[in-house]
Structures are given as structure tokens and as C-alpha cells.
VOVO-910774 format. One record per residue (C-alpha): residue in one letter; chain; x negated, y, z negated. Coordinates in pm, whole numbers. Example, Ala and Ser with C-alpha at 12.3 -4.5 7.8 and 13.67 -1.06 7.14 Angstrom:
BEGIN
R   residuo   cadena        X        Y        Z
R         A        A    -1230     -450     -780
R         S        A    -1367     -106     -714
END
This chain:
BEGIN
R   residuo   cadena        X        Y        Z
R         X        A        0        0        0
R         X        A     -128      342       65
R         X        A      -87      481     -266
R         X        A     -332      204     -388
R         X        A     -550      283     -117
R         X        A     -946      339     -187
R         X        A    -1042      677     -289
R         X        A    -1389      799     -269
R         X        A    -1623     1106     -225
R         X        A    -1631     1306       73
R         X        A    -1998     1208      137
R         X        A    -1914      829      120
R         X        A    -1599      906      363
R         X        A    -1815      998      664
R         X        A    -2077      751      630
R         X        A    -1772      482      657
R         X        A    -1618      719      935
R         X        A    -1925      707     1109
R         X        A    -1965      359     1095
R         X        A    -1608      348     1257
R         X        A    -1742      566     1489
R         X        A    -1940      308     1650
R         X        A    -1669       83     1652
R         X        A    -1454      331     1858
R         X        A    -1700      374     2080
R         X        A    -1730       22     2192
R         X        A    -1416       -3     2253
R         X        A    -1369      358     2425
R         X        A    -1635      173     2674
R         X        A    -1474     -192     2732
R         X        A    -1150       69     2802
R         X        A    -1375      230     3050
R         X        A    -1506     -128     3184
R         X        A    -1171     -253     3210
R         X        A    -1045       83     3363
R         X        A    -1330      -12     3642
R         X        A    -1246     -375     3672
R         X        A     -838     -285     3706
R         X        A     -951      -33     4018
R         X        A    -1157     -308     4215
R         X        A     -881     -529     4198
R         X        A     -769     -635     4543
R         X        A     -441     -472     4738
R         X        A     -129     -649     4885
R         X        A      -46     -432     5196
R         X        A      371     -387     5140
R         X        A      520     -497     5465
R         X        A      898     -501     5322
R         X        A     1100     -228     5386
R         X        A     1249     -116     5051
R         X        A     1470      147     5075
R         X        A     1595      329     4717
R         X        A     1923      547     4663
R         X        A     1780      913     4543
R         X        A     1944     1242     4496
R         X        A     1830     1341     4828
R         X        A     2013     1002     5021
R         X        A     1822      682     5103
R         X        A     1468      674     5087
R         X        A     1177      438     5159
R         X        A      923      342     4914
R         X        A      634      542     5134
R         X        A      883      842     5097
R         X        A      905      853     4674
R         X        A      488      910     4714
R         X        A      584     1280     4836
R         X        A      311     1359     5020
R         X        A       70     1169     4734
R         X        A     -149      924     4791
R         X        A      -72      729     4441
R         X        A      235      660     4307
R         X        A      315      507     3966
R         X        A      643      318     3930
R         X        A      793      271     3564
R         X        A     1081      -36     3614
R         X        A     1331      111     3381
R         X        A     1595     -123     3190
R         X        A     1948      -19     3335
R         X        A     2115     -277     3433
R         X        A     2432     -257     3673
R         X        A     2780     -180     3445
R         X        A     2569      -71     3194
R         X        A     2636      227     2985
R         X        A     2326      412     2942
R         X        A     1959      286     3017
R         X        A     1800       86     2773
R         X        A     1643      184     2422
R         X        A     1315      143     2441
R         X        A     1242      206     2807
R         X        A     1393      585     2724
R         X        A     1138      613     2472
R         X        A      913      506     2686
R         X        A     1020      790     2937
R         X        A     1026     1028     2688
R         X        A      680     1074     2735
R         X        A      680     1145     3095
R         X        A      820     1485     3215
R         X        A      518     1680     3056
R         X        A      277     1462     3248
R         X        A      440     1571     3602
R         X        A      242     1850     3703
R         X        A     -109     1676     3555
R         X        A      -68     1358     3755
R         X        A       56     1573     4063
R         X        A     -319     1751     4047
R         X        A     -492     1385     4074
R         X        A     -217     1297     4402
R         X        A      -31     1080     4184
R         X        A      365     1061     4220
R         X        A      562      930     3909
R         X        A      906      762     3947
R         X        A     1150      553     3742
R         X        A     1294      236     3890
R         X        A     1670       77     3771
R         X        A     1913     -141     3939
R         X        A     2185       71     3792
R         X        A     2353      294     4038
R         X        A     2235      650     4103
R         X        A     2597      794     4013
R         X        A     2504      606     3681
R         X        A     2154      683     3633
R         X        A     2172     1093     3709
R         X        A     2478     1083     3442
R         X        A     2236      985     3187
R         X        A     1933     1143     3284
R         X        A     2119     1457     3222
R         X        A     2173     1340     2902
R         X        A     1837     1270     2819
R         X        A     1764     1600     2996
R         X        A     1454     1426     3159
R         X        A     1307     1563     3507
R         X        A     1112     1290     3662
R         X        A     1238     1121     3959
R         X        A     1492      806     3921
R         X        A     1591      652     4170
R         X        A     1818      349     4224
R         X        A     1695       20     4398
R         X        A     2105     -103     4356
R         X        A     2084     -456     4521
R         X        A     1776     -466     4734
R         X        A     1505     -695     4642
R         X        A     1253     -414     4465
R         X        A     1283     -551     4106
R         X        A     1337     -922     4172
R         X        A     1006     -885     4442
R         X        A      778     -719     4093
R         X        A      927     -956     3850
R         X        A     1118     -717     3637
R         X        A     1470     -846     3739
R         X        A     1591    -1212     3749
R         X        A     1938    -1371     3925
R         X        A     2161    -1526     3682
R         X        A     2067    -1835     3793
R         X        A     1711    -1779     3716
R         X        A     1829    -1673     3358
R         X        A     2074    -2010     3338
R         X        A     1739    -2210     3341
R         X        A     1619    -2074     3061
R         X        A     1294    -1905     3167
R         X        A     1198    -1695     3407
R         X        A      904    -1564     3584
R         X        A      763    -1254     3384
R         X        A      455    -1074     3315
R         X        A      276    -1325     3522
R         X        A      363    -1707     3325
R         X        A      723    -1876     3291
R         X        A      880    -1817     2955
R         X        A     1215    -1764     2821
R         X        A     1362    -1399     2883
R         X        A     1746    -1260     2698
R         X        A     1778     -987     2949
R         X        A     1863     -952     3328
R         X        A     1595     -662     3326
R         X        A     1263     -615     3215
R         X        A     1030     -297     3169
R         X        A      689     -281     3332
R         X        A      484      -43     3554
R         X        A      324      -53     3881
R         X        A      116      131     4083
R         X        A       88      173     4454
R         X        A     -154      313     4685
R         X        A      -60      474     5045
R         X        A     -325      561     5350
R         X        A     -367      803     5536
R         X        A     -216      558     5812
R         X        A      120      520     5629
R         X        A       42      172     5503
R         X        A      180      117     5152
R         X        A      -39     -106     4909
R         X        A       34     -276     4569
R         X        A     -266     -217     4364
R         X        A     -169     -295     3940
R         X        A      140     -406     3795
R         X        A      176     -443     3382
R         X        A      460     -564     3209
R         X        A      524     -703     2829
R         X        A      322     -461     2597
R         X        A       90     -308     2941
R         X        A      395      -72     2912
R         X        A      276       90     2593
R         X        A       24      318     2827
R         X        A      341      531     2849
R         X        A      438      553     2504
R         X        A      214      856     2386
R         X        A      406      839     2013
R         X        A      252      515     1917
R         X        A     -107      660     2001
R         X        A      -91      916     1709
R         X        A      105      682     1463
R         X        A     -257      451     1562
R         X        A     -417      746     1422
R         X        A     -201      732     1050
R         X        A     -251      597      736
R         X        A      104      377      805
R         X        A       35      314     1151
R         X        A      275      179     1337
R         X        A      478       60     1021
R         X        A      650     -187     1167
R         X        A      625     -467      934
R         X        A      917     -618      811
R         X        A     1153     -489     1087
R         X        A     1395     -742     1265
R         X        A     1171     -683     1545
R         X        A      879     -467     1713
R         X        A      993     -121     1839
R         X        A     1330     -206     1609
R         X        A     1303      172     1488
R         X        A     1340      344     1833
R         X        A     1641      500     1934
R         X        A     1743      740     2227
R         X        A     1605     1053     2140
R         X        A     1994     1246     2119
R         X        A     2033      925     1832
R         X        A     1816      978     1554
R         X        A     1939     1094     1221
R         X        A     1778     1343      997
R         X        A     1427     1232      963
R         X        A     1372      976      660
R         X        A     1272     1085      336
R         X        A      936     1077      151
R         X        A      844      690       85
R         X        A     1085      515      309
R         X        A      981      305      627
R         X        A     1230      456      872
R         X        A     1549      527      942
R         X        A     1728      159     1025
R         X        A     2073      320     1107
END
């Protein structure tokens, strides 16, 4: 518990901080090796032609890069009938509207992804009062193709194909995030899809709670993330000493 925690002298503090230091570091440079190893992965040329509902009428998957070279796809939960987009992949888009104009200065386009239909998605998106581009892929073969959707059928078996192994799955939908790459030719390439917890490179809130003497404080919850709630849901903020608010 933190209010047992160890207590020493300022002088002590840094030469254990510093010794973290070092720690940090190696990892700050596997990151960086990774980082290097994720960009000489090879490409899959796209040769489908995947065609999206958007607020400006149908549009193909070359057309969301707008003029970009790069474009980043989150595959956000919102299934078809649904009433609003799920949980956890809105507080994982949460994160993205202030990020617009950086990634636009490195030619990288940022869009959301759903099955759900555009009539449905702007509804909530105005909601949320987000920005970023969403558009709808309705009942083309986009999120069944990147293994973030799977037909009834698929589900009836009890497992499904997802983030890259068979295993048992409770939704229709799944979050994830790929990345595409177009030339100056046109030609659209798949370059780096993540799914499962690879999505938590959008969720900028959990970097700072890293940072905290409580962390994530997650332990003991029915499950991970069981905390989160669209943004226009929270209650008044939980008082000194509890965990969170569970409502």
C-alpha cells in the first residue's frame, strides 16, 4: 500500500532514481530497436477495392490518405444496431483529435474504422464531440479482411481468428490499428497491424497513470480497463483513498 510505502532522504531518492534511470533507458532503446524492426517489416500491396461510406459520399481506401502518404487506421468497436460505439475504443479515441495536425506535419492521415452505419456513427461522434475522420466500412469486407470483425458463424465455433492465433472472442468486433503506406504511383500497401493490448499506443491516459505511485490501479476490478467510461459518463471524480469510481 502506498501509505506504507518506503520513505527515505532526498539524497538516497536519486541515487535509486538514477539507478532506474538506466533501466529506462534500456528499454527507451529496445523501443527504438523494435520501432526499427516494425519499419523493415515487409508490405502487402492492397489490390482489393475497398470502398468506405464518409461524410463526403463513397470513398476508396487510397482516398481517406488525403493527399498523405501514411495513413493510420484505428478499427473502432461499433457494431451494426448498436447504440453508441464501444467503451473502451472511445477512450481510446479520446486521445486522438489533438494529435491531427502533428501527424498531418509527418504525411500521416488518421481515421476511425466501424461497421456501424455512417448515419449512426456521425450521431455519436457529435456526441463525443470528436473531429477525426470516421468513416463506415457497412458490409464490405474491410474488417473481416484485418481480422477485427468475425461472421456469426465464425463466432458459433467458438474461436476466431484474432490478433494473429485462434482463440475464443465474446464480441462480433474487435479494436486494433493498422497502418498503410501509399506511392507516389497510387499503389496502396499494408505495412503494421496491432490488435489485443498493441492498441494501448493510443491511449495517452494510461502513459501518465505509468508514471504514478497507483499506476494503473487496476487490481481487483472485474476486469482490465473495467473503470473506463465514455467521457460524457463519468461521475464526480472519486474521493481521496478510493480506487475509482465503479458506477
Amino acid at each position: 500500500m502506498t501509505e506504507a510505502h518506503t520513505v527515505v532522504s532526498n539524497e538516497q531518492w536519486v541515487q535509486e532514481r538514477k539507478a532506474l534511470l538506466v533501466r529506462e533507458k534500456e528499454l527507451m532503446r529496445l523501443h527504438d530497436q523494435i520501432a526499427r524492426e516494425r519499419r523493415a517489416l515487409p508490405w502487402v500491396r492492397i489490390d482489393k477495392n475497398y470502398v468506405f461510406d464518409t461524410p463526403q459520399g463513397r470513398r476508396s481506401l487510397a482516398d481517406l490518405f488525403e493527399g498523405r502518404r501514411q495513413l493510420v487506421v484505428q478499427h473502432f468497436m461499433f457494431t451494426p444496431g448498436a447504440e453508441q460505439g464501444c467503451s473502451h475504443c472511445s477512450y481510446m479515441a479520446d486521445h486522438t483529435d489533438g494529435a491531427l495536425a502533428h501527424l498531418a506535419q509527418r504525411d500521416t492521415t488518421l481515421v476511425a474504422v466501424s461497421r456501424a452505419p455512417l448515419a449512426d456513427i456521425e450521431r455519436f461522434r457529435r456526441r463525443m464531440g470528436w473531429h477525426f475522420k470516421w468513416v463506415s466500412s457497412d458490409d464490405g469486407d474491410f474488417n473481416y479482411d484485418f481480422d477485427v470483425s468475425f461472421k456469426p458463424e465464425d463466432l458459433a465455433k467458438g474461436e476466431v481468428y484474432y490478433n494473429y492465433q485462434k482463440q475464443p472472442f465474446p464480441h462480433p468486433d474487435a479494436p486494433g490499428v493498422s497502418v498503410f503506406y501509399k506511392n507516389d504511383a497510387g499503389e496502396v500497401f499494408h505495412t503494421y497491424s496491432t490488435y489485443g493490448r498493441g492498441v494501448e499506443v493510443m491511449m495517452h491516459t494510461y502513459n501518465f497513470l505509468d508514471l504514478t505511485p497507483l499506476g494503473r490501479n487496476e487490481e481487483g476490478l472485474p476486469y482490465t480497463m473495467a473503470w473506463v467510461r465514455y467521457h460524457d459518463r463519468y461521475e464526480t471524480a472519486p474521493a481521496a483513498g478510493s480506487c475509482c469510481s465503479h458506477s
